[in-house]
Structures are given as structure tokens and as C-alpha cells.
Z-matrix of the N, CA and C atoms (Angstrom, degrees):
N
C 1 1.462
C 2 1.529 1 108.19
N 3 1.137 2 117.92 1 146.12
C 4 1.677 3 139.46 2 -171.83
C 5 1.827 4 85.77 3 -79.96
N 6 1.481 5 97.31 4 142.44
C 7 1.250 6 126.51 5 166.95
C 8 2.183 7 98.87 6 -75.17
N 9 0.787 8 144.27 7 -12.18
C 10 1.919 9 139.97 8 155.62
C 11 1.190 10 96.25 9 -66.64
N 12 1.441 11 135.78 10 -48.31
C 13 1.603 12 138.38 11 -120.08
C 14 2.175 13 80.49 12 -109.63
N 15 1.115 14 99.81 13 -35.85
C 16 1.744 15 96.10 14 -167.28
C 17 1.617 16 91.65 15 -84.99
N 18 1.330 17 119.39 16 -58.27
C 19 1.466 18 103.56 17 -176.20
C 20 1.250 19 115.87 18 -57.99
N 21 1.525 20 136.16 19 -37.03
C 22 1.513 21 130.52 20 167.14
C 23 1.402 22 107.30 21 -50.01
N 24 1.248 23 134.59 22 -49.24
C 25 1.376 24 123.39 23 176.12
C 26 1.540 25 130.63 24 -65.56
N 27 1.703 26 113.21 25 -37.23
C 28 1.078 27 111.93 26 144.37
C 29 1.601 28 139.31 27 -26.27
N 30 1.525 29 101.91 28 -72.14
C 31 1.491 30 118.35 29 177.86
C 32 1.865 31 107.92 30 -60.24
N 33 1.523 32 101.74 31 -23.48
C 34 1.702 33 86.72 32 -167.15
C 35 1.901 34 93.53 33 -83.11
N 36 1.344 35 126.41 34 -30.80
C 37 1.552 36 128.91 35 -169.95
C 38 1.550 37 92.58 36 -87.38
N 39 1.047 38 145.45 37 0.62
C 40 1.522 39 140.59 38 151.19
C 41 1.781 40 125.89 39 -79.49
N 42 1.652 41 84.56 40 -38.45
C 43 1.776 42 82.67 41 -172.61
C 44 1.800 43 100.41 42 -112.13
N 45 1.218 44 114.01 43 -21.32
C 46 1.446 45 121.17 44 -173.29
C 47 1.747 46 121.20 45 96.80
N 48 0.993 47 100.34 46 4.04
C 49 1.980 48 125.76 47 -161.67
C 50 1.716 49 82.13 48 -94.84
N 51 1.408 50 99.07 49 157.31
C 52 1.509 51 128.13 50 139.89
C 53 1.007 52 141.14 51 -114.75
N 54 1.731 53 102.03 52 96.97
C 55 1.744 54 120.16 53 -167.74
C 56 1.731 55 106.20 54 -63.66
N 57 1.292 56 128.61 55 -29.16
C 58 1.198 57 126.40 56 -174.86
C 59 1.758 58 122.18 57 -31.43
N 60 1.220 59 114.66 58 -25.67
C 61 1.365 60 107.92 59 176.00
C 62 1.431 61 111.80 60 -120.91
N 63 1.737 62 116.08 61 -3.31
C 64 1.358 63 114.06 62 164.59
C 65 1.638 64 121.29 63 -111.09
N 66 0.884 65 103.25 64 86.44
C 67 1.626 66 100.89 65 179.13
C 68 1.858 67 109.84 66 -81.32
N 69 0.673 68 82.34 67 -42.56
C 70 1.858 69 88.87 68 161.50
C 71 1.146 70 126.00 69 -62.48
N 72 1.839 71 120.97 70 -4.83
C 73 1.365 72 106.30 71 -168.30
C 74 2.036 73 103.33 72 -71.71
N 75 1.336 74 112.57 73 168.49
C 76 1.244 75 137.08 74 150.13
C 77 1.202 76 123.98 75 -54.09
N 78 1.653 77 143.30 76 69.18
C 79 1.752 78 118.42 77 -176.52
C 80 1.036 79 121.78 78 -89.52
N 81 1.473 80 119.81 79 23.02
C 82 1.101 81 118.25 80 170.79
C 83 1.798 82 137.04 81 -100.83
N 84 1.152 83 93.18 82 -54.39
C 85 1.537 84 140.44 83 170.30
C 86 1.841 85 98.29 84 -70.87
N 87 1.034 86 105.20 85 -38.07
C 88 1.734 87 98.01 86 179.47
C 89 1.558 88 119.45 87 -93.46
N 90 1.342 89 106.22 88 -1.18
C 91 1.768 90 115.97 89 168.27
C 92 1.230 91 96.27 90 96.45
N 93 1.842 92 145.15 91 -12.47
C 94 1.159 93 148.94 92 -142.07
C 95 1.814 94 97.75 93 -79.08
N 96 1.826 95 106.32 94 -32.99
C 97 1.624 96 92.64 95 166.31
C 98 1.271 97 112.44 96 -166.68
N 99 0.898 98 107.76 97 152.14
C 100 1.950 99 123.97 98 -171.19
C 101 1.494 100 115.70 99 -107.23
N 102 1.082 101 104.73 100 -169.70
C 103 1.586 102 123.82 101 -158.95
C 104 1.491 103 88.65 102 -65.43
N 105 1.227 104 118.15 103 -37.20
C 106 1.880 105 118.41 104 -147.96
C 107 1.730 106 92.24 105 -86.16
N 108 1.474 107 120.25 106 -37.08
C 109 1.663 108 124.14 107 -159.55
C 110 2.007 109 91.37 108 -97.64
N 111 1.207 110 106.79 109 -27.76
C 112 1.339 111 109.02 110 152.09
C 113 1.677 112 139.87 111 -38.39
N 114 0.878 113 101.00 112 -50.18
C 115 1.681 114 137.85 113 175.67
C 116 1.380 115 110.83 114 -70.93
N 117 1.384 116 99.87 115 -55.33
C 118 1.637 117 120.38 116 171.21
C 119 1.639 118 114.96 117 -42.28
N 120 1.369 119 89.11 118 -53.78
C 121 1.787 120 103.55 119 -157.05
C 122 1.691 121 95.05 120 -84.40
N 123 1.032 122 117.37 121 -31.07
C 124 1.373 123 114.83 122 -177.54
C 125 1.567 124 118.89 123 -75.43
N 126 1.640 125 101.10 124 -44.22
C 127 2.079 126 97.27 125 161.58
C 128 1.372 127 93.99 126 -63.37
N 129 1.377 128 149.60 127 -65.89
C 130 1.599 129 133.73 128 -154.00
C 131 1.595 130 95.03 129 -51.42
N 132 1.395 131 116.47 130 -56.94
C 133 1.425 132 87.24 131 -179.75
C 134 1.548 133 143.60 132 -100.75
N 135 1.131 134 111.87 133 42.15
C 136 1.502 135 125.66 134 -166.38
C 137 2.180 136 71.98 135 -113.98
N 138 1.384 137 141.83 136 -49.30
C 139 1.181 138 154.44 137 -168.89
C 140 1.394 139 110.40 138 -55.00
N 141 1.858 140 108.21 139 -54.77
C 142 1.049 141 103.49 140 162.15
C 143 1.668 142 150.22 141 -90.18
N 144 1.119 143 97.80 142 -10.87
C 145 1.624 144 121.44 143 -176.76
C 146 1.652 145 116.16 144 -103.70
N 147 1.793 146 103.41 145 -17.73
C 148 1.491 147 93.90 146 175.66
C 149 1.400 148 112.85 147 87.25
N 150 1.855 149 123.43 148 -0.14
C 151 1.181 150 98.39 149 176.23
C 152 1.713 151 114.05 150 -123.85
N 153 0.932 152 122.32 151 -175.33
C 154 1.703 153 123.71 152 178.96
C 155 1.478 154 97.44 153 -110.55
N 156 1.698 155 95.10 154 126.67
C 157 1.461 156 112.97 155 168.25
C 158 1.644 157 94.22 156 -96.51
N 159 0.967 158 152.42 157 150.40
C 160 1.606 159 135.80 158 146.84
C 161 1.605 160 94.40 159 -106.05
N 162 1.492 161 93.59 160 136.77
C 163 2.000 162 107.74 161 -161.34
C 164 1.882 163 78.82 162 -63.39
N 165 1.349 164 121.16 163 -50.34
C 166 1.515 165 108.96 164 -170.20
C 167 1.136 166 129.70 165 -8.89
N 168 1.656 167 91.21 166 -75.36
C 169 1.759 168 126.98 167 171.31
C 170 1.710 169 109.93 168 -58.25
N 171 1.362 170 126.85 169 -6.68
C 172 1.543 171 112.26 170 -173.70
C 173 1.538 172 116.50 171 -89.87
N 174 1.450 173 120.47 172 130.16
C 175 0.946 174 127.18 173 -178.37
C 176 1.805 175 121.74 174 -107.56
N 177 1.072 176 112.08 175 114.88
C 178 1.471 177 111.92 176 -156.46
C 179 1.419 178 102.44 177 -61.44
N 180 1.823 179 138.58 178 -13.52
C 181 1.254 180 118.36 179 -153.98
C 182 1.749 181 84.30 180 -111.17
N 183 1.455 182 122.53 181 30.77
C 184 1.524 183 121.13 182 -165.63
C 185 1.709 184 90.25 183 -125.53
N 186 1.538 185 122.69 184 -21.15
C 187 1.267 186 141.59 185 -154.89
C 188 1.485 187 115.90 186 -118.37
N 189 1.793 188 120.46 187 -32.67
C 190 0.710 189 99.22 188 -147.38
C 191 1.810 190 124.64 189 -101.87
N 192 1.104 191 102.85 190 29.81
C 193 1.980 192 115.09 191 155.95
C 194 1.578 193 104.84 192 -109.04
N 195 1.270 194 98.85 193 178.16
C 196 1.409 195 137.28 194 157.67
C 197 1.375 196 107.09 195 -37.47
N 198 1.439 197 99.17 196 -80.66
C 199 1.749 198 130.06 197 -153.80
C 200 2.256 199 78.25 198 -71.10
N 201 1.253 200 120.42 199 -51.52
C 202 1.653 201 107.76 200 -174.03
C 203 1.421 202 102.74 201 -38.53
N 204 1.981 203 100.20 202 -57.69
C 205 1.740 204 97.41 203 -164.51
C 206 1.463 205 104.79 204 -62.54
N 207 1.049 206 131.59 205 1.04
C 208 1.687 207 112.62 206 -161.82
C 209 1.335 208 75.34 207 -101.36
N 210 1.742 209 148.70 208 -58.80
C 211 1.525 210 140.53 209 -140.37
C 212 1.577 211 87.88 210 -61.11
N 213 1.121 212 117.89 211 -55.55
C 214 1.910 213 140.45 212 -155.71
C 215 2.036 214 79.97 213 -60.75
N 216 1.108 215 106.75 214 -87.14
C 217 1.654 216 104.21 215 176.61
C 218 1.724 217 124.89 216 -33.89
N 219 1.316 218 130.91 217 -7.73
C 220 1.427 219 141.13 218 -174.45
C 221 1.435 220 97.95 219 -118.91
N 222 1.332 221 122.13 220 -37.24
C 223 1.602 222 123.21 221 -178.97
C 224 1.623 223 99.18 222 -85.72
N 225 1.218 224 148.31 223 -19.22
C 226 1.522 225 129.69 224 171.25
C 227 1.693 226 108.55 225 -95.67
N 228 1.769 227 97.18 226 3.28
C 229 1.504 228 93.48 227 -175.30
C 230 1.961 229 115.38 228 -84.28
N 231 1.806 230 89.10 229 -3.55
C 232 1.602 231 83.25 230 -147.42
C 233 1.742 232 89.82 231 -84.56
């Protein structure tokens, strides 16, 4: 499975949405997710990808699309 295809599934079983045709959306600024689904999405993917986000270090304007989480998910992949 494609690292788009796992983070779209991620983000859709975190927030309940289907990112599949918005990779551009806003999740921040649009209420789509908070500190708590934040947290969420970041253990799912530190679980699946093998890497450590520390929430410390997370910066929401580095995170906050689709297409961000997929660059951030392809750049800890290499």
C-alpha cells in the first residue's frame, strides 16, 4: 500500500471525513481536527510508519493537509 492511500485512511478513521478527493483540505482552521484527533493521528502514525513525531516538536502549519501529511509521511520514509 502507497504511503497517500495509508495516510488518507488514517485521517478518514481519525476524523470520520473522506480525504480521498481533498488533499488540499485545511484540518485545522476548518475544525476538521484538534489537539485530541491530533494525538490520535500522530500515535497511528508513528505505529505505522515507524517514526516519532514528539507532539512537542509538531507544528500544525508543517501538518496541516492531506498532501502536508503525505510529504511529512514520504520524507521519514526515505
Amino acid at each position: 500500500m502507497d504511503i497517500q492511500k495509508q495516510i488518507v485512511e488514517i485521517l478518514n478513521d481519525v476524523t470520520g471525513e473522506d480525504f480521498s478527493d481533498k488533499m488540499d483540505q485545511e484540518l485545522y482552521e476548518s475544525g476538521i481536527m484538534d489537539s485530541m484527533s491530533t494525538v490520535q493521528m500522530l500515535l497511528t502514525l508513528q505505529e505505522t510508519f515507524d517514526i516519532t513525531v514528539p507532539v512537542s516538536e509538531f507544528n500544525r502549519d508543517d501538518w496541516n493537509t492531506p498532501n502536508k501529511l503525505v510529504e511529512q509521511g514520504e520524507e521519514t520514509a526515505r
